[in-house]
N, C-alpha and C positions, 0 to 999 in steps of 0.2 A: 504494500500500500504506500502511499505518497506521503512523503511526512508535510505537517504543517508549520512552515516555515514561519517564521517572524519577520518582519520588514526589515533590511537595515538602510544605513545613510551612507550611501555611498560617496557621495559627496565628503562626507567627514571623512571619505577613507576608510568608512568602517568593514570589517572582516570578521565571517565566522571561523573559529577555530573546534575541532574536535578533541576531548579527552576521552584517549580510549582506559579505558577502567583496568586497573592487577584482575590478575587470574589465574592461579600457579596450575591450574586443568586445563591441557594443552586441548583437550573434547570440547571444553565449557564455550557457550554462543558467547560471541565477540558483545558485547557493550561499551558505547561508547554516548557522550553527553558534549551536545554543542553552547556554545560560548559566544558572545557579540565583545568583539574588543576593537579600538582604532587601534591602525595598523600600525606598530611600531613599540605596543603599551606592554606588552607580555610575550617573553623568549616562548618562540615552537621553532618544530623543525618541518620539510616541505617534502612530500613525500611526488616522486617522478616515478610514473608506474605507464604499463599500458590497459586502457580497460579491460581488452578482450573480449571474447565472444559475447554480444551483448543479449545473446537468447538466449542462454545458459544463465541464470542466476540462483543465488542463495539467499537467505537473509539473516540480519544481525539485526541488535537491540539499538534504537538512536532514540535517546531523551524515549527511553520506557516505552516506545513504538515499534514496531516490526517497519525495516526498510529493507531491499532488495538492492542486493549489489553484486559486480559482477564475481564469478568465481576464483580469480586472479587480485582482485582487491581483497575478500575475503582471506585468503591466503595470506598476502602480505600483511594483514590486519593481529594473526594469529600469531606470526611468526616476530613480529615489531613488538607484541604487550611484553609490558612489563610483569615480570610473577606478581611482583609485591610493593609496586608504586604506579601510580598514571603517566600514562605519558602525553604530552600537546603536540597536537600534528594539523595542519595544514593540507586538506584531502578535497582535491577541486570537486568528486562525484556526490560529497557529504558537504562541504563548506560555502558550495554553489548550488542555489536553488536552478536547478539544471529546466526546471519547466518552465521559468522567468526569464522569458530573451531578454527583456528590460536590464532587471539585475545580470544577467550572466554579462550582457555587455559593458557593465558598468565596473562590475570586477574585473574583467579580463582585461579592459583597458589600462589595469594598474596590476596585472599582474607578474610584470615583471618586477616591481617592487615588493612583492609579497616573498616570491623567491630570493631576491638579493638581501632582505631584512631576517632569511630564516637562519638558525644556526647552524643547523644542519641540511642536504636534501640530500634526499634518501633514494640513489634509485636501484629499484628495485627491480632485479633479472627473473623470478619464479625462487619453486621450489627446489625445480633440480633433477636430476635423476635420483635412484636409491642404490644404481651400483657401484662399488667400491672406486674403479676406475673415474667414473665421471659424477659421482658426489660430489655437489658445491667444497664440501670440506676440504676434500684430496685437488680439487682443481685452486681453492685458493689458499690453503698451502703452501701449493706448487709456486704461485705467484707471488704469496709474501717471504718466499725460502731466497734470501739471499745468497746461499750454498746453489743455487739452483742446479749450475752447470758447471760445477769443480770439477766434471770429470772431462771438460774441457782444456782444463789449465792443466789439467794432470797427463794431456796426452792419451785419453779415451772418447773419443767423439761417438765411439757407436754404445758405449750405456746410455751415454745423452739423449741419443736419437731413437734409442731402444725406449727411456724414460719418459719422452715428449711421446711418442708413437701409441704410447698405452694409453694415455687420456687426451690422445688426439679428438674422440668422441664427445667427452665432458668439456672440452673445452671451446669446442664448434656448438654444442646447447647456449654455451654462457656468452657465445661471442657471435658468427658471422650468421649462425641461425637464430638466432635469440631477435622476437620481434619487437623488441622494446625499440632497437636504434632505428630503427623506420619512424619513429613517433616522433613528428615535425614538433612536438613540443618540446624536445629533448633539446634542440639548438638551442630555443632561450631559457629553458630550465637548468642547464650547464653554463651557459655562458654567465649567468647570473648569479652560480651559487660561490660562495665565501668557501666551505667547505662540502667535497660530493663523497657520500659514502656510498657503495655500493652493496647491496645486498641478495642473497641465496641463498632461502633457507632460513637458519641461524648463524651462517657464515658471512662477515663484511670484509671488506677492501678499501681500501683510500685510494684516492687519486694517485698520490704518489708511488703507491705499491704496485698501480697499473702503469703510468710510466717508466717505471725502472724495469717493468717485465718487459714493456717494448722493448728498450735498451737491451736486455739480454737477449732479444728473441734478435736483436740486430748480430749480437756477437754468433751467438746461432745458426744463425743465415752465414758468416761468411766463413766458421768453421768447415760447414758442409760444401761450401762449391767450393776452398781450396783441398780438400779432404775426400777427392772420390774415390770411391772402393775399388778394388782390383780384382779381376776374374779371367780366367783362362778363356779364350775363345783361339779353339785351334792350338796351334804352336807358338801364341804369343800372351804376353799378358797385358789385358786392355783395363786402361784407367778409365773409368767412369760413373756418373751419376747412377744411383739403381732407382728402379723405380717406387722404394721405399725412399729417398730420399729426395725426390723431385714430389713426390706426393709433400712431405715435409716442408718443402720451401715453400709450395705454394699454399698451406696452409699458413705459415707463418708470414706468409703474405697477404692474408687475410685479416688476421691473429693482429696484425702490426696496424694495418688500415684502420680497424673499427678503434682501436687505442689512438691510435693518433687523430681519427676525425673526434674522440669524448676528449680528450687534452686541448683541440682546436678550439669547440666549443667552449671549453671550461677557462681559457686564456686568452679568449677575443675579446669578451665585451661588446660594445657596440663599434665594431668598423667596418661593417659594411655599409657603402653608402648613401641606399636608399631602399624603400622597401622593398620596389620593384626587384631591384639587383636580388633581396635576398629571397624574394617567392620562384623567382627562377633558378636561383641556386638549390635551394632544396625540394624542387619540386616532385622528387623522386619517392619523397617520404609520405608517410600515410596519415588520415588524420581519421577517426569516427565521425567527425560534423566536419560537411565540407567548407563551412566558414573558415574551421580551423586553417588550414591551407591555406592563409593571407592574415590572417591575426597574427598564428602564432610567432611569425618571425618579426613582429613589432620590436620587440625588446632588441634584437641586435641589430637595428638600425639608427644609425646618426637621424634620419628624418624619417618618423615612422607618421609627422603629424598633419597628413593628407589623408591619410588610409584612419577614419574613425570605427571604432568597434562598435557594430550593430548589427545585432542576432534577429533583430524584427525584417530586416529586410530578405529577399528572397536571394537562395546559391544564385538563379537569374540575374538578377539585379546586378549582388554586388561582382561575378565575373565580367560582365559587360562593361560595368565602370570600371575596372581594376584593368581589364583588356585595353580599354580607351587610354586610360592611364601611361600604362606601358607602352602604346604605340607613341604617345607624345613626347615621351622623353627622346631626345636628341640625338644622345650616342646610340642609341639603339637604332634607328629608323625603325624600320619594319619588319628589322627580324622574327620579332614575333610570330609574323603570322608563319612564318618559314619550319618552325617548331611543329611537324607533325606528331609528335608525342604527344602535346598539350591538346589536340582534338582527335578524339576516338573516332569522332562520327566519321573520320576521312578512312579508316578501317587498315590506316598503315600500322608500321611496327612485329606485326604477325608473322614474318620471315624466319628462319629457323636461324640469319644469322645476327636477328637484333639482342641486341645488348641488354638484357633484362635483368629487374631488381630479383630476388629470392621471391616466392610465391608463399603469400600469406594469404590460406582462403577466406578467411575469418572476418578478411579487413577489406574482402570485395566492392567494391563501388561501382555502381550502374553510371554511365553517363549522364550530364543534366538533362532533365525534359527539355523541349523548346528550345534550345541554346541556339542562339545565330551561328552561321558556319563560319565567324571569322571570329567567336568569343573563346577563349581558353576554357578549357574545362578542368581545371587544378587537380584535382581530388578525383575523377574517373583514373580506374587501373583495367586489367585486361580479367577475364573471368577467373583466373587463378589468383589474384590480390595482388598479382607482379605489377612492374610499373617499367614502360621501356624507355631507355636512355637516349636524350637528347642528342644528335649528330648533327655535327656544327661542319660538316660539309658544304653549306651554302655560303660560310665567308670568305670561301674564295674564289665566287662571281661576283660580279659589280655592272649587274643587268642595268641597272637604271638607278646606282648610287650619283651620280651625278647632275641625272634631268633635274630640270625645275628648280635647281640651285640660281637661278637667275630672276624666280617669281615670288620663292618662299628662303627664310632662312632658318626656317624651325621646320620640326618633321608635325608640330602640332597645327603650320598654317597649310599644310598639304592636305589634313584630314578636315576636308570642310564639315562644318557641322549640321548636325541635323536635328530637329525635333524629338526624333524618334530616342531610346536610349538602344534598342533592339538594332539601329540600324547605321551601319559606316560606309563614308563616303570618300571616295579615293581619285585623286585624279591622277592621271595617266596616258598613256599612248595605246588604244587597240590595235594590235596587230593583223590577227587573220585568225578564220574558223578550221577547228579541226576537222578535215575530210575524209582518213583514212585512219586505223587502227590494226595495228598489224600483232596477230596473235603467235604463239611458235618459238621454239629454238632458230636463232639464227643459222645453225649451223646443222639442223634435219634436213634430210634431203631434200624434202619440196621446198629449202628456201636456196640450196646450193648455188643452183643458176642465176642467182640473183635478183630473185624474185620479192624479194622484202624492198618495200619503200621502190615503189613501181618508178621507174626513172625517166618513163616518157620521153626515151629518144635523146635523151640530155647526158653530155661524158660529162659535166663541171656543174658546180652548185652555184646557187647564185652571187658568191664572192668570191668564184673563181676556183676554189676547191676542188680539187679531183671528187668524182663521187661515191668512188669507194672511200677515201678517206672522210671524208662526212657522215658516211655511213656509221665509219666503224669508230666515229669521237664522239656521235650522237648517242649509240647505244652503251658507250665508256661516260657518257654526259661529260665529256670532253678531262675526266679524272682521274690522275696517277693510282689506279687500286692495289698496287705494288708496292709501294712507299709508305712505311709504317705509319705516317702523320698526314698520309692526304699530300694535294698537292693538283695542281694543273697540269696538261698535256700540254707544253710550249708546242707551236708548230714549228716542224723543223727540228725539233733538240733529240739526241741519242735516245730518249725516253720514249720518244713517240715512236723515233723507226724501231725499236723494241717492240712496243704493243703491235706494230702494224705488220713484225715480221711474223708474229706469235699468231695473230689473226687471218694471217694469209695461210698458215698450218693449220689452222683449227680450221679453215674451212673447207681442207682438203678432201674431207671425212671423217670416216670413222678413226680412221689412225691417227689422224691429226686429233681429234677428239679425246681419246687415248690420254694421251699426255697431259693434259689441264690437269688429270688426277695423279698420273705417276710420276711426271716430272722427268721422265727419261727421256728426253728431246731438249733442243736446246730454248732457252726460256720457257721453261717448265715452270719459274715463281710466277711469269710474266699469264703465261696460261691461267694460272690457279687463279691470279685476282680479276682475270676476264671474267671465271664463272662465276666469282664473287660477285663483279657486275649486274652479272645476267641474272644473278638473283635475290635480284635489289626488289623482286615486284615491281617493275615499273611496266607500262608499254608503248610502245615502239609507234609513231605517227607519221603522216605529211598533212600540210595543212593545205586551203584550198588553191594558195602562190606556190606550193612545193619548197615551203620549210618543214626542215625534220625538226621532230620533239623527242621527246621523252615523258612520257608524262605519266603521270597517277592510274595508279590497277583499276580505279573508278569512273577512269575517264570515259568520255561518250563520244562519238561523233556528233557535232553538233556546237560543242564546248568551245568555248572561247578564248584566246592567248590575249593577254594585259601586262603591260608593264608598266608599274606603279612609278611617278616620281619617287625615290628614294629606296629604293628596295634594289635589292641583292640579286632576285629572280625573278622572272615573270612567272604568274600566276595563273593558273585554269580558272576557270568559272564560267557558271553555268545559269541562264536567262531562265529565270521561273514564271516572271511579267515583265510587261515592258518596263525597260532601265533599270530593273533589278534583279539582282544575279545571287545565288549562292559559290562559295568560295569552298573551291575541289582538294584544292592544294598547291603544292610550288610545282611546277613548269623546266624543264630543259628543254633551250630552243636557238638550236645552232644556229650561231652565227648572230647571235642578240646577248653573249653572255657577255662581254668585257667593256660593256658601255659606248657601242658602237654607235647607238640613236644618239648620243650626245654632236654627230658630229650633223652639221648645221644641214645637209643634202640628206640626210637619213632621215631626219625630224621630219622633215615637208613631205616623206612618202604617206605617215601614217595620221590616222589624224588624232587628237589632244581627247581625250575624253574624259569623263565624270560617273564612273558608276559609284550605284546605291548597294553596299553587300549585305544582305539580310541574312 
């Protein structure tokens, strides 16, 4: 049942506090009694947890009433009393009247002060497991054992790797699978706390106990790559990594991440620059309310006081102001909208080789109802609770970073405004309608003879390009996929006749095909990142002047090529009514990427336009 709340003044700063009750019966139902104090009158400590599964509940005694909380709070509840004195704690699911958007925004907007005033914050990883090997106990231990790895210094690297190897399990619960560090509230819960203790159990940790594990796991890491083991193969003895010990590094590459982004957190403060910066820095993290996904990283921003906290308003609402937002800011342009991660509805990221968070189903989020196709959708993840990573492959086109730099000098007077808040308005240059959609392996027979991107009699593209090389920079979206960081197809440079030589083999057949997977031909790396290419989901176009595209798995014949003043890429989009369009996603379109239309005979072909993006 719902407990009945008392009003407080928030204004005063006021805050409820929980005291949970001794209870030396670890059985005995949790009790706990709330408290109205201003914030600052009476020492608690701040407890950093994640809900969890919020259909699953149990209940405990609050102020002599039956309340319902999750099973994961409960637990920590249990595990936190004290046998034989109370303890004051600071618990957002008990201390916020969670059915009061009013209140909830009213505290939340000062809840980074509430963390930075606690003594303590407590956060809290679970239970644990109950076997020996990966028992909170024996995992932090291991971590507060400053002996940890003397049999490193001693000249024994393999009891090390033997001793890390056994609670390599306990220690993947407490760290790279543990869904607390997904919990976008953990950024300003750390960055704010004076002192973070961590908890497991009845097992805690200090901050510092967890950086100096980092520190060893660093010494760790380079015992083992100068230290590979030796094995006979054949008539010789070969040094190297085993796969017990490559399994080890990349764990403790894991192991070393999650420690260093809670140290990041815990010794930033507020330096990130502005909110926006930091809703797209973490936007990989999960929240239960999809408000949370722009509040909660208020506290670590230098200017968090544009973005006001208000739970009355609709997820709708406030992503389409916070979208608007984001596009006006300067340095950005309009990358934004280039971010197909942040819009589900465009149905990318589902490649076998996107880059995904850990799969939390618990924490599944359905995308916004109604959402315009150009608003971010923060807080939607993929139906397993994953969340796929941002690819910043688009900064290095400069489609249309230069237009209109002679009309506007803010990316904010580009965005004319409109009445509407549902709807953005973009000006721009139309180029041409998508005519053709080409389905298929480039390199299956029926496309051999050349039959992809019909060529109408034509040996040169329209900038003079060979048209096999146009071909084959259109379907590479003209991109170094070979080069660990990305990069451009110079024309002309040793990199390109690389790909062009590898793609002249691969389209030989089957044999040339061959090699993309076993690399026994020459440019064999150059192969692999072709099919990496190819299997970007994208597909293959001409439009109705005989420019290739690239474009979006959703694209239509019909759909329309835009390049925006100030953006990186041209854009698809698609006419629902007259002058207004839905936005499909970013566009590859030879021969428009390195800001060509800038040049004063290019401008006059196309003409200037104003769409409405709903």
């Amino acid at each position: 049942m719902a407990h009945p709340y008392t009003a407080i003044d928030s204004l005063r700063r006021q805050i409820r506090l929980v005291t949970l009750l001794p209870n030396p019966g670890p059985e005995d139902i949790i009790e706990c009694v709330l408290s109205t104090v201003v914030l600052g009158e009476k020492p608690y400590e701040a407890l950093s947890y994640v809900w969890g599964d919020e259909s699953r509940k149990t209940r405990i005694q609050l102020d002599d009433e039956r309340f319902m909380v999750t099973l994961n709070l409960e637990a920590a509840l249990h595990y936190l009393r004290y046998p034989h004195k109370p303890r004051v704690l600071w618990i957002d699911a008990l201390c916020i009247n969670q059915k009061d958007p009013v209140e909830k925004s009213a505290q939340v907007a000062f809840m980074t002060d509430i963390y930075d005033q606690a003594q303590n914050v407590l956060s809290w990883l679970g239970v644990g497991s109950h076997s020996r090997d990966t028992h909170p106990s024996t995992i932090f231990d291991f971590i507060k054992d400053t002996r940890r790895f003397d049999e490193l210094r001693q000249g024994q690297p393999y009891w090390a790797q033997r001793r890390l190897g056994n609670m390599e399990q306990g220690i993947k619960l407490i760290f790279s699978e543990n869904a607390v560090w997904r919990r976008i509230w953990i950024v300003q819960e750390l960055a704010m706390a004076k002192n973070v203790i961590f908890c497991a159990g009845e097992q805690t940790v200090t901050m510092d106990d967890m950086e100096e594990f980092s520190k060893s796991l660093d010494l760790f890491k380079y015992y083992i790559k100068t230290n590979p083991e030796e094995a006979w193969v054949g008539k010789r003895i070969i040094k190297g990594h085993t796969p017990f010990q490559r399994m080890l590094l990349d764990w403790c590459d894991e192991v070393g991440w999650a420690i260093g982004e809670l140290s990041r957190f815990n010794r930033r403060g507020t330096t990130l620059k502005n909110i926006y910066d930091g809703v797209l820095e973490y936007y990989t993290s999960l929240a239960s309310e999809p408000h949370d996904m722009i509040y909660a990283v208020r506290g670590v921003c230098k200017d968090p006081s544009d973005t006001h906290v208000d739970y009355t308003q609709s997820v709708r609402d406030l992503y389409c102001r916070f979208t608007k937002r984001c596009l006006e800011q300067r340095h950005r342009g309009l990358d934004v909208l280039l971010m197909d991660s942040l819009f589900p509805s465009r149905g990318h990221g589902l490649t076998p080789l996107a880059a995904r968070t850990a799969a939390q189903p618990h924490a599944a989020a359905a995308p916004v109802p109604d959402l315009p196709s150009w608003a971010c959708d923060f807080a939607a993840t993929l139906p397993d609770g994953s969340k796929v990573h941002i690819k910043t492959q688009f900064v290095f086109y400069k489609s249309g970073v230069n237009l209109g730099t002679d009309e506007a000098h803010d990316t904010a007077e580009l965005l004319e405004l409109t009445d509407s808040l549902y709807e953005l308005t973009l000006s721009g240059l139309m180029i041409d309608k998508v005519a053709v959609i080409h389905e298929g392996d480039p390199f299956a027979k029926k496309w051999s003879a050349g039959g992809m991107f019909s060529s109408k009699s034509k040996e040169e593209y329209f900038d003079g390009e060979p048209l096999d090389d146009a071909r084959m920079r259109t379907y590479l979206q003209d991109f170094d996929w070979a080069a660990r960081k990305g990069g451009r197809l110079e024309y002309d440079s040793k990199k390109l006749v690389e790909f062009r030589s590898a793609w002249k083999a691969m389209r030989s057949g089957p044999r040339g095909m061959l090699t993309a997977f076993t690399g026994s031909e020459h440019h064999g790396d150059v192969k692999r990142a072709i099919r990496t290419a190819l299997e970007e989901d994208q597909r293959f176009a001409e439009t109705e002047d005989d420019y290739y595209a690239c474009l979006p798995s959703n694209a239509r014949v019909g759909d329309v090529l835009f390049v925006p003043f100030r953006c990186r890429m041209p854009l698809l989009l698609r006419e629902v009514e007259e002058g207004k369009y839905r936005l499909i996603g970013k566009a590859y379109l030879h021969g428009f990427m390195d800001n060509e239309l800038c040049d004063s005979s290019a401008m006059t072909q196309f003409e200037k336009y104003v769409v409405v993006l709903v």
